[in-house]
C-alpha positions, 0 to 999 in steps of 0.5 A: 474462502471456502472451495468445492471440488468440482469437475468438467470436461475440456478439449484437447487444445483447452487442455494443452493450453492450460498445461503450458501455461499454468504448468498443471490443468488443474491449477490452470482450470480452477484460476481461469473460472475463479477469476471469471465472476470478477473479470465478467462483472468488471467488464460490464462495468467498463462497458456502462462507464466508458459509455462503449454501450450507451443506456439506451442501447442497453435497454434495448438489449433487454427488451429485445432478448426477452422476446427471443425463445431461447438465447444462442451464445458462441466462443464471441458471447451472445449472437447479436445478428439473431436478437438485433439483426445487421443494423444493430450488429453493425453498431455492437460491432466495437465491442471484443469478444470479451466486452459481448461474453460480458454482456451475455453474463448480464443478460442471463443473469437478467433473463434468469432461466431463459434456455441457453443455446451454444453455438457451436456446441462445445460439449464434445471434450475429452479430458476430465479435470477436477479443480477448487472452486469457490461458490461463485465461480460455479454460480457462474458456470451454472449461468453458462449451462447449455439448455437442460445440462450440468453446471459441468457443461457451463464450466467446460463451455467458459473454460474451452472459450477462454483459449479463443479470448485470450488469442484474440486477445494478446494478438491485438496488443503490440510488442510495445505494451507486453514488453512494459507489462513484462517489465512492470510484472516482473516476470511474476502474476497474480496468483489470487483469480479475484484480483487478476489484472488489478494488479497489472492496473494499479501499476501502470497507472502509478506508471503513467502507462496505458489504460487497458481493459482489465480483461486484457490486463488479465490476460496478460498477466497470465501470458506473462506467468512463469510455468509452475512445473519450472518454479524450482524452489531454492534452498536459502540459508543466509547468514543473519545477525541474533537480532535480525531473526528475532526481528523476522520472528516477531513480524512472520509466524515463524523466521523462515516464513519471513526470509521466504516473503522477503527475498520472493517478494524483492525482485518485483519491489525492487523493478517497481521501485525503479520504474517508479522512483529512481528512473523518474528522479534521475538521469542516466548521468546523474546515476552515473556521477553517484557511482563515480562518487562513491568510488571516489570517496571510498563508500561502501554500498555493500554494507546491509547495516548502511543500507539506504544511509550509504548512498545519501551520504554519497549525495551530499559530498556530490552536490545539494542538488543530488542530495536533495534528490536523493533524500526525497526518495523512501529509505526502501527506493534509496536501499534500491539506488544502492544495489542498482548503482553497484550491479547495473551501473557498475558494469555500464 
């Protein structure tokens, strides 16, 4: 997808922000707005589907902004108390502060060029940042755009926003469910802006965890991030067999290419597989009693050549039970049985 290279100011704070949790403004910068266009219409999608805001309520929206001279918008999106006043401020109250920027995307994309008012202005930043963006992510700052500025304007009034919707955000959410998306993540993110959260999504539903609005899936997988600037590349030079490098040659344009997607891709595979397979299939007795076994009859769950045979082998001198258990898993969730019964059950 082709980029541009743009250019907005932000705050002090938005600039800190981005810095530590991105590791680099720039690169922080560029993700929040290129996942800002699929975040804001999934979010109203969520709010039509899930009823949050019922059709009529919708219409009347409408028909009511489009009465109003200009529309004022803040960190919390559009000013419901000016287009509806107390009772219907009262009644839009459930939405977040996400849920109304949502809405407020709809309605200027409704409205088309309305004058756009914002409150408090957010224009005074002090810090200059460039960035990639791609075409819809600035379509979208141009959308935002105080009444008679820059597309720049729009860019830094999201941007210096998005500091407020996040905080809000995570504060709401308990100990419980960010330790669970922690452990579901991995300790990884999403480094594509255009899935941000469908990722987190999709695993908790194989789960069976809770669901989430996907801006709240969004930010935290971005809490989650690891900072880029710590991100130390090690060098690896793993010992490999003639025919398991022209096997990674065929696969990947060249092996080195594969030996890197391969070994940073396990450790998440490897946590997803034991959240969604192993822990689900055993008890903490039963992996208990196939270490035991193994030890007992002299199997080796070390051998990369027995990776996944091993451990079914191990089964079936246990009992038929544990190796019917054990042969329903994929081979990739029985590789997964080994090196988890011989690392963590092993020091148990």
């Amino acid at each position: 997808m082709e980029t541009v290279t743009f250019y907005c100011d932000i705050s002090e704070t938005c600039h800190d922000f981005l810095s530590e949790t991105f590791g680099s403004v720039r690169a922080g910068a560029a993700f929040i707005l290129n996942a800002l266009p699929s975040l804001l219409a999934n979010t109203w999608e969520e709010i039509l589907t899930s009823g949050r805001l019922a059709p009529d309520v919708v219409d009347s929206l409408l028909s009511r902004a489009r009465q109003e001279e200009q529309i004022v918008i803040n960190f919390s999106g559009i000013d419901l108390a000016q287009i509806f006043g107390p009772k219907w401020t009262k009644q839009l109250g459930t939405l977040s502060w996400f849920d109304r920027v949502a809405t407020t995307f709809w309605l200027v994309q409704q409205l088309g060029d309305r004058p756009i008012a914002i409150s408090p202005d957010t224009g005074a930043t002090s810090r200059r940042v460039g960035m990639e963006l791609h075409k819809e992510a600035i379509q979208t700052s141009r959308l935002f755009r105080q009444t008679g500025g820059s597309t720049n304007s729009g860019a830094s009034f999201l941007l210096n926003s998005f500091i407020h919707w996040h905080h809000v955000t995570i504060s709401s959410l308990s100990q419980e469910v960010l330790s669970l998306c922690s452990r579901v993540l991995c300790f990884e993110s999403c480094s594509q802006p255009q899935l941000s959260g469908r990722i987190l999504q999709d695993r908790l539903a194989r789960l069976g965890g809770p669901e989430l609005p996907i801006f709240t899936l969004a930010c935290i997988e971005i809490s989650n991030m690891e900072k880029r600037k710590q991100k130390k590349t090690v060098q690896a030079s793993p010992k490999l067999t003639a025919s398991v490098g022209d096997a990674f040659r065929d696969l990947f344009p060249n092996a080195n290419a594969g030996f890197g997607y391969v070994l940073s891709s396990f450790p998440r595979m490897y946590q997803l597989t034991l959240d969604t397979e192993i822990r689900s299939t055993f008890c903490d007795t039963e992996l208990q009693e196939l270490y035991r076994k193994s030890q007992e009859v002299g199997i080796d769950l070390s051998n990369p050549q027995s990776a996944g045979d091993a451990i079914l082998l191990v089964a079936r001198q246990s009992s038929d039970d544990m190796a019917g258990k054990v042969n329903s898993l994929s081979p990739f969730a029985r590789l997964c049985l080994e090196v988890y019964l011989r690392t963590e059950i092993k020091d148990a």
